[in-house]
PyMOL Python script that loads the backbone (N, CA, C, O; Angstrom):
from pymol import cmd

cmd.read_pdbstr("""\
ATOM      1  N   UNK A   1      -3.789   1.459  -7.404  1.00  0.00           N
ATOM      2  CA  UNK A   1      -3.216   0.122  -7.503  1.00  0.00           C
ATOM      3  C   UNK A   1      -4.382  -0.866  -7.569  1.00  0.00           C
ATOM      4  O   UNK A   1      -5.325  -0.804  -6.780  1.00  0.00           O
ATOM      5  N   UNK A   2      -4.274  -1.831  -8.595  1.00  0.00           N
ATOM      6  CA  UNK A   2      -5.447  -2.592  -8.626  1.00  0.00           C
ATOM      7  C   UNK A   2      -5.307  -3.995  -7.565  1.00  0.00           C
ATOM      8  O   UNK A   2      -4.252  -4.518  -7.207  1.00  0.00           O
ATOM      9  N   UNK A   3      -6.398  -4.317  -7.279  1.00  0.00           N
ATOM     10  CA  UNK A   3      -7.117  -5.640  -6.282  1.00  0.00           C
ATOM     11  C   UNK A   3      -6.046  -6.614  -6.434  1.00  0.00           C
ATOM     12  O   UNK A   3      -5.533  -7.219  -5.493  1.00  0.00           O
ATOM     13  N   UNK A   4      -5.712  -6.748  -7.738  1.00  0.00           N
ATOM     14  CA  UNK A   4      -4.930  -8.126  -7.567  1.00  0.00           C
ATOM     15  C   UNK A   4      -3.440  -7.592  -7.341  1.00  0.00           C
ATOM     16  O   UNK A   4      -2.663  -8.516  -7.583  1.00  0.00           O
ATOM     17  N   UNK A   5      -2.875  -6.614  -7.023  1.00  0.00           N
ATOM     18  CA  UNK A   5      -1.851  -6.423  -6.412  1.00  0.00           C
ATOM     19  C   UNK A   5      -1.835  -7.155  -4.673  1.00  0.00           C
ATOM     20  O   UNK A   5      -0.964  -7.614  -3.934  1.00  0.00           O
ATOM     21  N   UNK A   6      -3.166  -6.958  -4.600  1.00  0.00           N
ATOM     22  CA  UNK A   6      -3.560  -6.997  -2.787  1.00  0.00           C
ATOM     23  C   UNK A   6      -3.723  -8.328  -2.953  1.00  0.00           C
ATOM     24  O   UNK A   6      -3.005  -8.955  -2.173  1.00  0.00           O
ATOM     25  N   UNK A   7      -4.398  -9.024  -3.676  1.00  0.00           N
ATOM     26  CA  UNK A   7      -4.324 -10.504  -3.528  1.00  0.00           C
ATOM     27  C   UNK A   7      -3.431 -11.213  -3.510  1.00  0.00           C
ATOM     28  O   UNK A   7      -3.390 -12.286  -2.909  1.00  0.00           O
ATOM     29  N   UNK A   8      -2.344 -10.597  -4.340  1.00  0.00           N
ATOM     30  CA  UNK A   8      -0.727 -11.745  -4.270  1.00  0.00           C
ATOM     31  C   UNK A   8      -0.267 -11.456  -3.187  1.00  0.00           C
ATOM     32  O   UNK A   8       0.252 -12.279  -2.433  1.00  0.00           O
ATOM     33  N   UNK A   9      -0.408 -10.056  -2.916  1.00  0.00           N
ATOM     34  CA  UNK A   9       0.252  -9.921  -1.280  1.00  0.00           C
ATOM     35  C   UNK A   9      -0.245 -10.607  -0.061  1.00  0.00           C
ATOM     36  O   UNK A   9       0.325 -10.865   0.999  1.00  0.00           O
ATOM     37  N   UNK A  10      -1.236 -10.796  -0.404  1.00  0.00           N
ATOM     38  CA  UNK A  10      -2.110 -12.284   0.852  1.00  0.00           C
ATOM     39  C   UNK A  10      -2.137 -13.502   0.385  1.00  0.00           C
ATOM     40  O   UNK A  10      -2.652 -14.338   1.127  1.00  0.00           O
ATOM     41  N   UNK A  11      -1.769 -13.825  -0.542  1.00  0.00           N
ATOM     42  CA  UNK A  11      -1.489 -14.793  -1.186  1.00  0.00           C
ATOM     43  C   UNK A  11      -0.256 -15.436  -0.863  1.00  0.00           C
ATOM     44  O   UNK A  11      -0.152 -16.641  -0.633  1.00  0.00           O
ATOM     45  N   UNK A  12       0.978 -14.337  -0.845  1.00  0.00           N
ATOM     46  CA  UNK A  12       2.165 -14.700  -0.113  1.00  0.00           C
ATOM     47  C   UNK A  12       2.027 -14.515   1.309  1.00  0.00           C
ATOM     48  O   UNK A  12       2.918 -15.083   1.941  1.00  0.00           O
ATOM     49  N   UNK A  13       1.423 -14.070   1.807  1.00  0.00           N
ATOM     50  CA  UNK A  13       1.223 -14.333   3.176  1.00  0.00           C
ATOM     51  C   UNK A  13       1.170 -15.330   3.734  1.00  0.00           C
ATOM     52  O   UNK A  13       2.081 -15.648   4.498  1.00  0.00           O
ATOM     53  N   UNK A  14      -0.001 -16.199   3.509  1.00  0.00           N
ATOM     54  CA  UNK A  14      -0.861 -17.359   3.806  1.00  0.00           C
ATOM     55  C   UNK A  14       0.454 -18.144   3.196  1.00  0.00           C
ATOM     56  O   UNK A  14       0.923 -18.953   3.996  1.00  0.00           O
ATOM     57  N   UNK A  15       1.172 -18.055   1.866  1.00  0.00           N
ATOM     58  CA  UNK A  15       2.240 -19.196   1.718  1.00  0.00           C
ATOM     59  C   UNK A  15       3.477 -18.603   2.595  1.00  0.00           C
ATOM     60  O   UNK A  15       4.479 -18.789   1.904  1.00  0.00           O
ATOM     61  N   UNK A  16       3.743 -18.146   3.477  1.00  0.00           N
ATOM     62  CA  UNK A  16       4.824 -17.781   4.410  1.00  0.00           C
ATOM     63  C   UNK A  16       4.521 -17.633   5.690  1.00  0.00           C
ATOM     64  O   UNK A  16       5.170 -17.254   6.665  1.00  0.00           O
ATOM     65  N   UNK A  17       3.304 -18.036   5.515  1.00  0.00           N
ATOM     66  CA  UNK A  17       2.865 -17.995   7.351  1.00  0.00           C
ATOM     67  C   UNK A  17       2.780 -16.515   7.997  1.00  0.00           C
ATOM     68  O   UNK A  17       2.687 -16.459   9.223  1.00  0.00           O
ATOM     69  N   UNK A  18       2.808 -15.228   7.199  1.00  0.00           N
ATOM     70  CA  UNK A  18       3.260 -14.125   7.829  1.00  0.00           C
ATOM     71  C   UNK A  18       2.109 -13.462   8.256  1.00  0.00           C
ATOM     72  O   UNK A  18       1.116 -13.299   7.546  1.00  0.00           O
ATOM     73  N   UNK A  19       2.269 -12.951   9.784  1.00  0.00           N
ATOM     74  CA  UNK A  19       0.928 -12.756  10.131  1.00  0.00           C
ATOM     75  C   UNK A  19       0.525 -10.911  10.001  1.00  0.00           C
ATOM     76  O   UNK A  19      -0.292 -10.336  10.720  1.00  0.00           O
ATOM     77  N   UNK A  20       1.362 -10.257   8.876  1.00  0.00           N
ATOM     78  CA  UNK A  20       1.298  -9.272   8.670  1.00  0.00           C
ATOM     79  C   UNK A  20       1.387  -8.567   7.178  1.00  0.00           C
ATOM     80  O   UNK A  20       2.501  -9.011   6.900  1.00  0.00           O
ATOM     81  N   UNK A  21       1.036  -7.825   6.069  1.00  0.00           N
ATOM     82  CA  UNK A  21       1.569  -7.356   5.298  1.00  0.00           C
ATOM     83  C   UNK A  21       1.088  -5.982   4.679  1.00  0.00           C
ATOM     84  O   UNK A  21      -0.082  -5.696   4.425  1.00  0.00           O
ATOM     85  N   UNK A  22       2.332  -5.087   4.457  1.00  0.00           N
ATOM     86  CA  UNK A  22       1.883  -4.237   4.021  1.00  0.00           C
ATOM     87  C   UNK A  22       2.233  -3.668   2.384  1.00  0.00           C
ATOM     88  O   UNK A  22       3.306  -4.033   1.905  1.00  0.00           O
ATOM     89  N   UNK A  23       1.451  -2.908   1.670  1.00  0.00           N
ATOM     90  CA  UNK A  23       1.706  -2.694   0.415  1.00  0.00           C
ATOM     91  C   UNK A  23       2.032  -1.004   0.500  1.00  0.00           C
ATOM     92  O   UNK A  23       1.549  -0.215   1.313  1.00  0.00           O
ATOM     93  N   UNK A  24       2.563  -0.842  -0.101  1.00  0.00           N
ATOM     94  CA  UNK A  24       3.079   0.758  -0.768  1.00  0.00           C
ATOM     95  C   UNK A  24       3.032   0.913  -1.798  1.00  0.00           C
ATOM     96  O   UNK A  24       3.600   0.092  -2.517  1.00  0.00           O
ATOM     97  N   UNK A  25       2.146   2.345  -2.560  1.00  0.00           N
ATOM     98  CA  UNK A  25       2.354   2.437  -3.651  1.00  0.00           C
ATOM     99  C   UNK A  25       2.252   4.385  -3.566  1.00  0.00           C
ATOM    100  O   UNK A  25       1.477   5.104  -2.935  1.00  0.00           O
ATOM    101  N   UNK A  26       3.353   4.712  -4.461  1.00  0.00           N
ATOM    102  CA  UNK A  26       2.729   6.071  -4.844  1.00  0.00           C
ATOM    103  C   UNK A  26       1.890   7.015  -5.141  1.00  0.00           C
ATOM    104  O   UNK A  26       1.980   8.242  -5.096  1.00  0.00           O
ATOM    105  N   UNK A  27       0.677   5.971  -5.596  1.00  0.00           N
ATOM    106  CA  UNK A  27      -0.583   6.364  -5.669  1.00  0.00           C
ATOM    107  C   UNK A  27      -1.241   6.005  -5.915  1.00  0.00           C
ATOM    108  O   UNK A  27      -1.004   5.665  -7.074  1.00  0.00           O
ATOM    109  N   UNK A  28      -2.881   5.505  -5.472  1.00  0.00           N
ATOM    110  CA  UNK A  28      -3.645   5.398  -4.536  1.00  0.00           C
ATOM    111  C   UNK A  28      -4.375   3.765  -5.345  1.00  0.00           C
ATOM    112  O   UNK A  28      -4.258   3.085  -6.364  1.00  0.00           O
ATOM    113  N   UNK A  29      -5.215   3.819  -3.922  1.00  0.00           N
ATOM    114  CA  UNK A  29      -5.684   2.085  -3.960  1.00  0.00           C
ATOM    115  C   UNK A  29      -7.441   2.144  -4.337  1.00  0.00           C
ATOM    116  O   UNK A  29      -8.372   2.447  -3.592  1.00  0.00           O
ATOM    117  N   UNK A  30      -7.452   1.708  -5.854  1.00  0.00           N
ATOM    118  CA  UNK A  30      -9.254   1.470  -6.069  1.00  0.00           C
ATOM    119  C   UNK A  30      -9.819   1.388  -5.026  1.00  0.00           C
ATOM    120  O   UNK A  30      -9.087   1.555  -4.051  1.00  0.00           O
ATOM    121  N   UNK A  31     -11.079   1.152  -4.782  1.00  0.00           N
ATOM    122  CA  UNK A  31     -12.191   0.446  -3.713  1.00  0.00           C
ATOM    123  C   UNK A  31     -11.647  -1.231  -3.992  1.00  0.00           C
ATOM    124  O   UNK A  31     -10.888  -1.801  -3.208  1.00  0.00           O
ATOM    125  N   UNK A  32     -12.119  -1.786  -5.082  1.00  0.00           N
ATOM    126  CA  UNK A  32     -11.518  -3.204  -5.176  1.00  0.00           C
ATOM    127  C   UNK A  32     -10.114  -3.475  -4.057  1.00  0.00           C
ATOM    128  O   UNK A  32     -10.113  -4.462  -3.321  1.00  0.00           O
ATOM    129  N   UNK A  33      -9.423  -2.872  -4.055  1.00  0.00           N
ATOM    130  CA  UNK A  33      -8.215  -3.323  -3.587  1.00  0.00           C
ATOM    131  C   UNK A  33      -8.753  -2.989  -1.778  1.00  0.00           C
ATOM    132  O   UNK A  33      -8.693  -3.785  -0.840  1.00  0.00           O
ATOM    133  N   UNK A  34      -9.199  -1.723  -1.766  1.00  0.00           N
ATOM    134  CA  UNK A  34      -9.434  -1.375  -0.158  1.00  0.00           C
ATOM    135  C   UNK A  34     -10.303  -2.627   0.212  1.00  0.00           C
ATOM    136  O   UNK A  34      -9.642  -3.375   0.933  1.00  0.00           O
ATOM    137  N   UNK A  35     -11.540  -3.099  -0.033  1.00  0.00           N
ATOM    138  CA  UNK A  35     -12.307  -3.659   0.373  1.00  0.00           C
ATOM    139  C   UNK A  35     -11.808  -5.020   0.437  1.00  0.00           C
ATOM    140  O   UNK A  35     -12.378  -5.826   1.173  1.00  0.00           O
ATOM    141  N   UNK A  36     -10.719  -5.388  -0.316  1.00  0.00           N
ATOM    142  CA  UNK A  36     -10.158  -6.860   0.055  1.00  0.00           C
ATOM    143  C   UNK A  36      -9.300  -7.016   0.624  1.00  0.00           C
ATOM    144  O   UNK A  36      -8.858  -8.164   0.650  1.00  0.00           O
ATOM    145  N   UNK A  37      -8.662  -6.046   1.317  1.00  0.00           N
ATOM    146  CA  UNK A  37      -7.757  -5.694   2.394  1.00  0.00           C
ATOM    147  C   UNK A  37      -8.659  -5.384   3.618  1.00  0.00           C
ATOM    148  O   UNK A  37      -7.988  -5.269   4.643  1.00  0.00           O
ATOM    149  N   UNK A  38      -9.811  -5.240   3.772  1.00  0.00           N
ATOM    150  CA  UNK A  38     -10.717  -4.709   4.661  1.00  0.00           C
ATOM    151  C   UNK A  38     -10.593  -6.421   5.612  1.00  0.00           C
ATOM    152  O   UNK A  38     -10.571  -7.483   4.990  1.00  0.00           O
ATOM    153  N   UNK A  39     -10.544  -6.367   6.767  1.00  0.00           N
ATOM    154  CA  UNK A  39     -11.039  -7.139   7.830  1.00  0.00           C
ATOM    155  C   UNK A  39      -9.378  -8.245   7.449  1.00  0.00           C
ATOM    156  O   UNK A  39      -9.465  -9.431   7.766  1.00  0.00           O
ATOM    157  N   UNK A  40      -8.197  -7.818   6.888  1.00  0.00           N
ATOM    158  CA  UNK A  40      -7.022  -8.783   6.848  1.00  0.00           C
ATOM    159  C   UNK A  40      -6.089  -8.077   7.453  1.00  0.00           C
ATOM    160  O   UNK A  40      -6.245  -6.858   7.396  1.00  0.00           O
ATOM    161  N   UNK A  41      -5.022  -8.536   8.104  1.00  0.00           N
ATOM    162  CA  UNK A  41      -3.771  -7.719   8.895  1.00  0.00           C
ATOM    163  C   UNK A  41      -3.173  -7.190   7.449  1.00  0.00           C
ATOM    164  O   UNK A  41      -1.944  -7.269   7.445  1.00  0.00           O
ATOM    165  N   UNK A  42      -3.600  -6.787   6.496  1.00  0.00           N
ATOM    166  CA  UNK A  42      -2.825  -5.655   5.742  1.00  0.00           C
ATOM    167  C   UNK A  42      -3.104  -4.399   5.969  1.00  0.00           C
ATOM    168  O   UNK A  42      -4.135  -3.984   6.496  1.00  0.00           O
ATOM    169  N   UNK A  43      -1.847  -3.515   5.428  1.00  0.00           N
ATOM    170  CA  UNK A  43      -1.564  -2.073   6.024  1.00  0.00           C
ATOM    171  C   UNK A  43      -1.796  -1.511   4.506  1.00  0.00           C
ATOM    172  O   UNK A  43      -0.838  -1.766   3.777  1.00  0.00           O
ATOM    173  N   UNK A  44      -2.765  -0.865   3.931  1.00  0.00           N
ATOM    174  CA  UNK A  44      -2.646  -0.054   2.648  1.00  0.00           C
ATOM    175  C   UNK A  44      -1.445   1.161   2.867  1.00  0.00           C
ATOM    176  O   UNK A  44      -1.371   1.415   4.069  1.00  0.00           O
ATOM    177  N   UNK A  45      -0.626   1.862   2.177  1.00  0.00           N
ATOM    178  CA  UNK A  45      -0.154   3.079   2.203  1.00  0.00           C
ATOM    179  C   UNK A  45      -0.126   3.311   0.854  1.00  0.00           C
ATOM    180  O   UNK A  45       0.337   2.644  -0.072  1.00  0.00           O
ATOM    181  N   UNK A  46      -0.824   4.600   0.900  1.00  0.00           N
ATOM    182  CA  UNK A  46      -1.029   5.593  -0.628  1.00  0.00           C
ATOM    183  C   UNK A  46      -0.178   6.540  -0.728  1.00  0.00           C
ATOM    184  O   UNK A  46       0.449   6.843   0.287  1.00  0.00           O
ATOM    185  N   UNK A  47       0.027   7.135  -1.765  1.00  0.00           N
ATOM    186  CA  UNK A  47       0.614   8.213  -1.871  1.00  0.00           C
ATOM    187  C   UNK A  47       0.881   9.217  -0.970  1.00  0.00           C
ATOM    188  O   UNK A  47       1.936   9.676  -0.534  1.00  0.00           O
ATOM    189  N   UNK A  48      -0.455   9.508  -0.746  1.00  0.00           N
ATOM    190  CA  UNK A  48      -1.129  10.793   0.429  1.00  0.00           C
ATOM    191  C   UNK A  48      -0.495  10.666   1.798  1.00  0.00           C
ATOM    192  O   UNK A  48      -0.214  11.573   2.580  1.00  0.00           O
ATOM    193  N   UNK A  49      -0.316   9.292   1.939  1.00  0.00           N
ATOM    194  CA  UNK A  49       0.180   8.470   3.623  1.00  0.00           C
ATOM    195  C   UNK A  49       1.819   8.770   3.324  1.00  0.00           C
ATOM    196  O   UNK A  49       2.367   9.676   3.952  1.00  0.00           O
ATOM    197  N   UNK A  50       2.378   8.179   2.597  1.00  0.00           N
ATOM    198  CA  UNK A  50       3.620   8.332   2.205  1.00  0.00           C
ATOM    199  C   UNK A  50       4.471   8.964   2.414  1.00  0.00           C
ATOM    200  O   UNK A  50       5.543   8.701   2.958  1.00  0.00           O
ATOM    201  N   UNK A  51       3.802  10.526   1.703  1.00  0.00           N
ATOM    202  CA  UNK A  51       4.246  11.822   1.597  1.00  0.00           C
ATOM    203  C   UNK A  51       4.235  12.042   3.236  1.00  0.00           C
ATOM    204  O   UNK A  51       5.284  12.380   3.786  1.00  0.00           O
ATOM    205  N   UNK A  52       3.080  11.854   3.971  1.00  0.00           N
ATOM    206  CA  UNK A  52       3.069  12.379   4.838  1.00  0.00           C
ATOM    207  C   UNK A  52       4.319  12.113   5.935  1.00  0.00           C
ATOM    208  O   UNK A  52       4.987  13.002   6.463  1.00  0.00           O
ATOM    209  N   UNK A  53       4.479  10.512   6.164  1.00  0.00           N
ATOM    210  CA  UNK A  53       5.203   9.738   6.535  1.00  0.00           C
ATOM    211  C   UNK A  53       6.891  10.695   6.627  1.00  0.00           C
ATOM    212  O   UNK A  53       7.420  11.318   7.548  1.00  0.00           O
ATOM    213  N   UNK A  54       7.380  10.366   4.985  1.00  0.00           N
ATOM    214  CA  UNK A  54       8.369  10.984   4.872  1.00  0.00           C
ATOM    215  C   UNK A  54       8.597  12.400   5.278  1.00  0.00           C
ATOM    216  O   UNK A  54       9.741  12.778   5.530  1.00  0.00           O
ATOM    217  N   UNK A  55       7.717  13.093   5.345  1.00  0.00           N
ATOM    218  CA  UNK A  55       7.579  14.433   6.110  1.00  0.00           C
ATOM    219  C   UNK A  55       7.802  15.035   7.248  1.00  0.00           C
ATOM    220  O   UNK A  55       8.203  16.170   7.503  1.00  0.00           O
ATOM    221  N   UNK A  56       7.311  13.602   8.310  1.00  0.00           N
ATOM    222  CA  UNK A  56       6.835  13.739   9.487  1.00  0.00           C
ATOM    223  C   UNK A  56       8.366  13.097   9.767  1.00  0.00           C
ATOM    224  O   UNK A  56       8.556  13.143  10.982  1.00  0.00           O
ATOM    225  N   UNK A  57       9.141  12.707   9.301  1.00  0.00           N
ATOM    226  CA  UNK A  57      10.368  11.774   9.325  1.00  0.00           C
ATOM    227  C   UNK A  57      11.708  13.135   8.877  1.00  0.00           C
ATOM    228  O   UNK A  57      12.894  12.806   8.860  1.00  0.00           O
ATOM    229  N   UNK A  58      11.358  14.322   8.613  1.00  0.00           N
ATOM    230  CA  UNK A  58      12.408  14.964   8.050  1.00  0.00           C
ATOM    231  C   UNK A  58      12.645  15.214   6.881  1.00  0.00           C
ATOM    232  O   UNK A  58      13.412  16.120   6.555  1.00  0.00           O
ATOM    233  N   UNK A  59      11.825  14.206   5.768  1.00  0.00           N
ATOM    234  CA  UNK A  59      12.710  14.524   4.443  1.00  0.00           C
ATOM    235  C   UNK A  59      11.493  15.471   3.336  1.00  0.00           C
ATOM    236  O   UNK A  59      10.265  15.544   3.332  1.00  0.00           O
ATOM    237  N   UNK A  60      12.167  15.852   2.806  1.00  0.00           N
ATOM    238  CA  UNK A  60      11.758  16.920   1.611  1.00  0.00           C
ATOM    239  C   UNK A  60      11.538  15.900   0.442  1.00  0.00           C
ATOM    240  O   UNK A  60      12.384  15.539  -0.376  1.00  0.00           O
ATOM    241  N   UNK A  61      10.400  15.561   0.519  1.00  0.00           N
ATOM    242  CA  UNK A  61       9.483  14.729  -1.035  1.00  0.00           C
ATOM    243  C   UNK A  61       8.733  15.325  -1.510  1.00  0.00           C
ATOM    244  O   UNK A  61       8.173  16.347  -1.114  1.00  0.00           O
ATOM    245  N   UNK A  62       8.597  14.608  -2.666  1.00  0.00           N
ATOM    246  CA  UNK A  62       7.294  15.142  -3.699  1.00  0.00           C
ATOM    247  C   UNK A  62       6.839  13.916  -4.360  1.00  0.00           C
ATOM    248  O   UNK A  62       7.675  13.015  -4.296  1.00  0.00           O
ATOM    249  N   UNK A  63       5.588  13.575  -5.071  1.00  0.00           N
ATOM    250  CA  UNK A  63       5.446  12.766  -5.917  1.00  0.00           C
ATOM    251  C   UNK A  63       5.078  13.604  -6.973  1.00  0.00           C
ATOM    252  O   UNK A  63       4.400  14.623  -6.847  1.00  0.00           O
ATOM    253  N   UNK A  64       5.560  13.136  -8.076  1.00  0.00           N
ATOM    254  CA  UNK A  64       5.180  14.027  -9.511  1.00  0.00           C
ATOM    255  C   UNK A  64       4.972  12.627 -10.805  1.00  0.00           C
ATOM    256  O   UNK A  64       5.827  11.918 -11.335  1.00  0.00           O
ATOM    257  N   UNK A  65       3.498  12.664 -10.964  1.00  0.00           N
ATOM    258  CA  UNK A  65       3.145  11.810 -11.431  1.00  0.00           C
ATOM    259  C   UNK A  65       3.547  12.108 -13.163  1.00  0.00           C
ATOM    260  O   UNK A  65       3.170  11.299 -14.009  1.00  0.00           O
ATOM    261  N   UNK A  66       4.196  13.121 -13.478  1.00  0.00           N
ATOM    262  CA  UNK A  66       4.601  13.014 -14.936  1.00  0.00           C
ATOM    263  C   UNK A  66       5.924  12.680 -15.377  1.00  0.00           C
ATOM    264  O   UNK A  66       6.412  12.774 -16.504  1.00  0.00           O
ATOM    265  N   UNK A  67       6.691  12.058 -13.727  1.00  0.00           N
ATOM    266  CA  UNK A  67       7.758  10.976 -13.794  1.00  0.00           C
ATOM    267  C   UNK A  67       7.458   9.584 -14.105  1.00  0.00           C
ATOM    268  O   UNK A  67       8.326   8.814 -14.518  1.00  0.00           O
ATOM    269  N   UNK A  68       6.399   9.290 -13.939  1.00  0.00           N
ATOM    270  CA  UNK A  68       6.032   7.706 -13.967  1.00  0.00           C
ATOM    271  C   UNK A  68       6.301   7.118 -14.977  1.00  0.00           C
ATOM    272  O   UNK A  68       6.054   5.917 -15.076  1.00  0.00           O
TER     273      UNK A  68
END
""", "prot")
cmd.dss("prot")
cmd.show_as("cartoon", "prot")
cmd.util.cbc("prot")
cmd.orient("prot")
């Protein structure tokens, strides 16, 4: 997911006052995007986190990137 995904998401932050945000994506976050999320109350979740998440929660996932 590229940087400026992460920027609108702090972007709407700062215009909503919200002192938290997190992004989700199926799969995975450049350095650009990590490093501008670095030192802000955002939560990255990648693919890898995801899967795991839903796993650890009960359910039977997959990501299959030749759905996209």
């Amino acid at each position: 997911m590229p940087a400026a995904a992460v920027r609108e998401l702090y972007g709407a932050m700062q215009s909503e006052r919200a002192g938290r945000g997190i992004l989700v994506t199926t799969s995975h976050y450049g350095k650009g995007a990590q490093e501008f999320a670095r030192g802000k109350e955002i939560t990255l979740i990648d693919g890898a986190v995801l899967l795991h998440l839903m796993q650890n929660h009960g359910h039977k996932v997959r990501i299959d990137p030749s759905e996209t």
